[in-house]
FILUM-871141 format. One record per residue (C-alpha): residue number from 1; residue in three letters; x, y, z. Coordinates in steps of 0.05 Angstrom, whole numbers, plus 5000, padded with zeros to 4 digits. Last residue first. Example, Ala and Ser with C-alpha at 12.3 -4.5 7.8 and 13.67 -1.06 7.14 Angstrom:
BEGIN
- 2_SER_5273_4979_5143
- 1_ALA_5246_4910_5156
! end
This chain:
BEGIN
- 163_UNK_8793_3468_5745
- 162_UNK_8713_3435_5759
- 161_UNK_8705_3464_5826
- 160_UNK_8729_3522_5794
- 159_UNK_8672_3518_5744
- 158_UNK_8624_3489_5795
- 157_UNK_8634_3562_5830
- 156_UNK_8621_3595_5769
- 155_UNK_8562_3559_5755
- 154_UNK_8524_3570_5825
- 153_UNK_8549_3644_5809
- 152_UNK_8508_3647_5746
- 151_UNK_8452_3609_5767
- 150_UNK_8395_3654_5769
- 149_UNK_8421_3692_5700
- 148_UNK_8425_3626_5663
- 147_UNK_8482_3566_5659
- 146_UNK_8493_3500_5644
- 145_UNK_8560_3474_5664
- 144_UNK_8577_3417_5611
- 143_UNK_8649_3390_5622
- 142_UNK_8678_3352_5563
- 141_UNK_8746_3313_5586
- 140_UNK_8793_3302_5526
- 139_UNK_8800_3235_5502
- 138_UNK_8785_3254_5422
- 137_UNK_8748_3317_5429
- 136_UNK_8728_3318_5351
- 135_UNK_8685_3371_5336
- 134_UNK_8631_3370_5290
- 133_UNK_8579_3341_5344
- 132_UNK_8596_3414_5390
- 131_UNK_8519_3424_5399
- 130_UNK_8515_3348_5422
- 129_UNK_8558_3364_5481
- 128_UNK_8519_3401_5514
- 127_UNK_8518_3481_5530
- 126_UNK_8554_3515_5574
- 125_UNK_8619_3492_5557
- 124_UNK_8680_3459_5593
- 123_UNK_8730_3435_5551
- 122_UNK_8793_3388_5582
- 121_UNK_8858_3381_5601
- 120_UNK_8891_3420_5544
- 119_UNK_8962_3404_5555
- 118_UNK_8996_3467_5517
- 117_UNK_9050_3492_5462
- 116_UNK_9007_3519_5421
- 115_UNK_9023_3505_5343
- 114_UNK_9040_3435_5348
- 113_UNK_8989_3407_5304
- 112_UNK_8938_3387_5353
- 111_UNK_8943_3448_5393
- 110_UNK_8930_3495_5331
- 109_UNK_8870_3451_5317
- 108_UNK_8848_3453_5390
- 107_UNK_8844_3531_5388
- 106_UNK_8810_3536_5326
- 105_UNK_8758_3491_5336
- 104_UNK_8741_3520_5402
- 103_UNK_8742_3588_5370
- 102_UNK_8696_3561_5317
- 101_UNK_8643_3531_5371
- 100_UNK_8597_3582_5379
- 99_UNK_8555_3556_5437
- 98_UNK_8595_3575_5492
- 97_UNK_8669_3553_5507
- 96_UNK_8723_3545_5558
- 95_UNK_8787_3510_5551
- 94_UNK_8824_3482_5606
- 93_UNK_8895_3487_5597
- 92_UNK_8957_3458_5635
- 91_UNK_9012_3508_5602
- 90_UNK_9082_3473_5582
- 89_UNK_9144_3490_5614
- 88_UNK_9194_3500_5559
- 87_UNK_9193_3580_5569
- 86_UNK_9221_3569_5642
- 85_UNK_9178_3600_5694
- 84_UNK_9170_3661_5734
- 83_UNK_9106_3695_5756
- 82_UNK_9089_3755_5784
- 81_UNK_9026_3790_5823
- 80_UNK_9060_3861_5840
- 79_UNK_9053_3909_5897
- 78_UNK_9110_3961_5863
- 77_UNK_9163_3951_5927
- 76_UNK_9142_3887_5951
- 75_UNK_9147_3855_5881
- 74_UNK_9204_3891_5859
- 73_UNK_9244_3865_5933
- 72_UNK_9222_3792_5898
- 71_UNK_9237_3806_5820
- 70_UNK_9314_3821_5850
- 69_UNK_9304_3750_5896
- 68_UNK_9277_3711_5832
- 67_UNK_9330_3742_5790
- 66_UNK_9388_3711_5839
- 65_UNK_9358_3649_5833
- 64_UNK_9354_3643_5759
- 63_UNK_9422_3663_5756
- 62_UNK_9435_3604_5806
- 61_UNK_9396_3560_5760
- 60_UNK_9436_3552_5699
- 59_UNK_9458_3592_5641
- 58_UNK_9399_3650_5654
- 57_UNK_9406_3683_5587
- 56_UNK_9342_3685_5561
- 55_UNK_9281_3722_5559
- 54_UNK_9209_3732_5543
- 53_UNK_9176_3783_5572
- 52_UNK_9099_3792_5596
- 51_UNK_9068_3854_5623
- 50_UNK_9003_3883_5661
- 49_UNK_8990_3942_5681
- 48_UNK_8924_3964_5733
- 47_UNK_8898_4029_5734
- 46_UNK_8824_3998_5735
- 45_UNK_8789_4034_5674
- 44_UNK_8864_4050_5645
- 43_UNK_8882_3985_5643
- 42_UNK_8956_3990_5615
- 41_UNK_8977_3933_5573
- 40_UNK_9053_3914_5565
- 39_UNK_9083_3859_5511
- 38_UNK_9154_3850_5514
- 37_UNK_9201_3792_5474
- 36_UNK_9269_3772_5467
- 35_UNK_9294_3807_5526
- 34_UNK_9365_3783_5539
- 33_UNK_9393_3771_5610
- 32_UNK_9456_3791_5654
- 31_UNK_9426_3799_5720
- 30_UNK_9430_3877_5713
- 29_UNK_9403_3877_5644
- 28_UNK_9339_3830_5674
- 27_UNK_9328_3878_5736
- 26_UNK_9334_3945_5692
- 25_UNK_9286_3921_5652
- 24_UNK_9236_3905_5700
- 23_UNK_9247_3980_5731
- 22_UNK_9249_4010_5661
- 21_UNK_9187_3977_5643
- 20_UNK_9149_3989_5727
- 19_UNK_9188_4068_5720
- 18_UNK_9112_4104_5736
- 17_UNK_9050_4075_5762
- 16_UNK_9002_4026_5749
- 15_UNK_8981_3975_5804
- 14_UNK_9004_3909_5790
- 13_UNK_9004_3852_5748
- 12_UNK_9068_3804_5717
- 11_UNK_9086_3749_5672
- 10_UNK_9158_3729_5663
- 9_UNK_9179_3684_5625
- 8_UNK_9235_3633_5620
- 7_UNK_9287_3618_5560
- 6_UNK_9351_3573_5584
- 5_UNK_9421_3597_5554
- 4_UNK_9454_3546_5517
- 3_UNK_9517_3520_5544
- 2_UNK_9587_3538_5500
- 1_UNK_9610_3480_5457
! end
């Protein structure tokens, strides 16, 4: 029975330019991979791009390897941000909410029933935890972080002190 190819993404930023898909593209065909998925979004205000493929074909990790050092000499020559992972790898999440609470429902309903694929390490809302008394946070962590416009940066920095 043949080996099953391993799925990874790639997540990427840089400046906007010219040739980045065709470029990226180019680097996975060459290796020997299979795009299953693209998304792209050009910031036009900032002239930033941004893009996310799904893939397979890396049979173990010296293909993997090899892609690293081809998305490597990409990254010097296009000043790109990337990341590479394998698609099984699952997200450490910490959800974020204000006082409307039905994306937060939302979000941990898909999680409980298998819909995200995530490990939602806790909530952290600006409000307090009484305004969120119709949803059920089982053992996850509940942050509260007040906020108003004189402590807006005192916030933000207990909200990475907080990740």
């Amino acid at each position: 029975m043949p080996m099953s190819a391993a799925r990874h993404i790639l997540t990427l930023s840089c400046p906007d330019r010219p040739g980045i898909v065709a470029k990226v593209s180019a680097a996975l065909y060459e290796g020997g991979f299979n795009v299953l998925e693209a998304q792209q979004f050009d910031d036009l205000e900032t002239g930033s791009f941004f893009m996310r493929v799904a893939f397979d074909g890396a049979k173990d990790t010296a293909d993997v390897a090899k892609l690293t050092a081809a998305f490597d000499t990409l990254a010097v020559a296009y000043g790109m941000t990337l990341s590479l992972r394998p698609a099984a790898r699952r997200k450490r999440v910490m959800l974020m909410v204000s006082r409307f609470d039905h994306c937060l429902a939302d979000l941990l309903y898909r999680w409980r029933s298998g819909e995200l694929k995530m490990d939602v390490v806790g909530v952290i809302a600006n409000y307090p935890r009484e305004t969120y008394d119709n949803i059920d946070f089982g053992a996850i962590p509940f942050h509260h972080l007040p906020v108003d416009q004189q402590t807006k940066m005192e916030q933000e920095l207990q909200v990475w002190e907080t990740i």
